[in-house]
N, C-alpha and C positions, 0 to 999 in steps of 0.2 A: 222153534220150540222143541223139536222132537231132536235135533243136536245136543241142546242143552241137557234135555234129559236123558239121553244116551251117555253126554261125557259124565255127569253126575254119578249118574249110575254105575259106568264103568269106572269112575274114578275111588269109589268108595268099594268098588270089589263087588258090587253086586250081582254084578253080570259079566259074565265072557262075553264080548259080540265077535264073532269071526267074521262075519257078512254084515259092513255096516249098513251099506244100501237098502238091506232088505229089512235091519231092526229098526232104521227108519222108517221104513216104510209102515211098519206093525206099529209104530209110538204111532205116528201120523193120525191112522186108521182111529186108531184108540181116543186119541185124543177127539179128533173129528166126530169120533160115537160120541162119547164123552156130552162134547158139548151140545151135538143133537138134543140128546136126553134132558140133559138141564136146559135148553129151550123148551122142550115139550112140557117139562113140568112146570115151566113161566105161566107156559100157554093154560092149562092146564090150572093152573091155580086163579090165574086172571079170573079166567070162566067160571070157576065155584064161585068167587066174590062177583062177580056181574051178577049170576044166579041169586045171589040173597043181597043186593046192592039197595035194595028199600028196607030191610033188618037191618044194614050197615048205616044206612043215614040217621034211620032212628032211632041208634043205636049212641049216635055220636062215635063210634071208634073211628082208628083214624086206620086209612087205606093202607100207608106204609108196611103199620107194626101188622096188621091181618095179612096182607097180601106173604111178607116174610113168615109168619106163622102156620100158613095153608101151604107153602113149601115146604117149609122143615117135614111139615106132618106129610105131604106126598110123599117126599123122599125117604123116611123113614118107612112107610107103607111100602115104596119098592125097591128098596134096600138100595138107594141111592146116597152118596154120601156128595154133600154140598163143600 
């Protein structure tokens, strides 16, 4: 992944890389945070909807569209973009 986005990038001019090795290296990194972060906000949202899981049933809503909606809203809270 961190190739493709290097040739990408280098291909539209966005970037010089002199040192591919090491802009690999930094996509890599980046990306790896990346998807940490969007795990924890999974996590993260699960657990609010567990938290009010007896509101939810009485609710009738359905888990998918809440679960998707308690994300956007973390994300948006810490200036993560999905």
């Amino acid at each position: 992944m961190a190739d493709a986005i290097l040739k990408r990038l280098s291909t539209r001019r966005i970037i010089e890389c002199k040192d591919e090795a090491a802009a690999r290296a930094a996509v890599r990194q980046v990306v790896i945070a990346n998807i940490a972060l969007e795990e924890r906000l999974d996590l993260d949202a699960r657990q609010l909807l567990l938290e009010h899981a007896k509101a939810i049933k009485e609710s009738g809503a359905e888990y998918r569209q809440l679960l998707g909606k308690v994300k956007e809203k973390l994300a948006r809270e810490r200036g993560f973009i999905l």
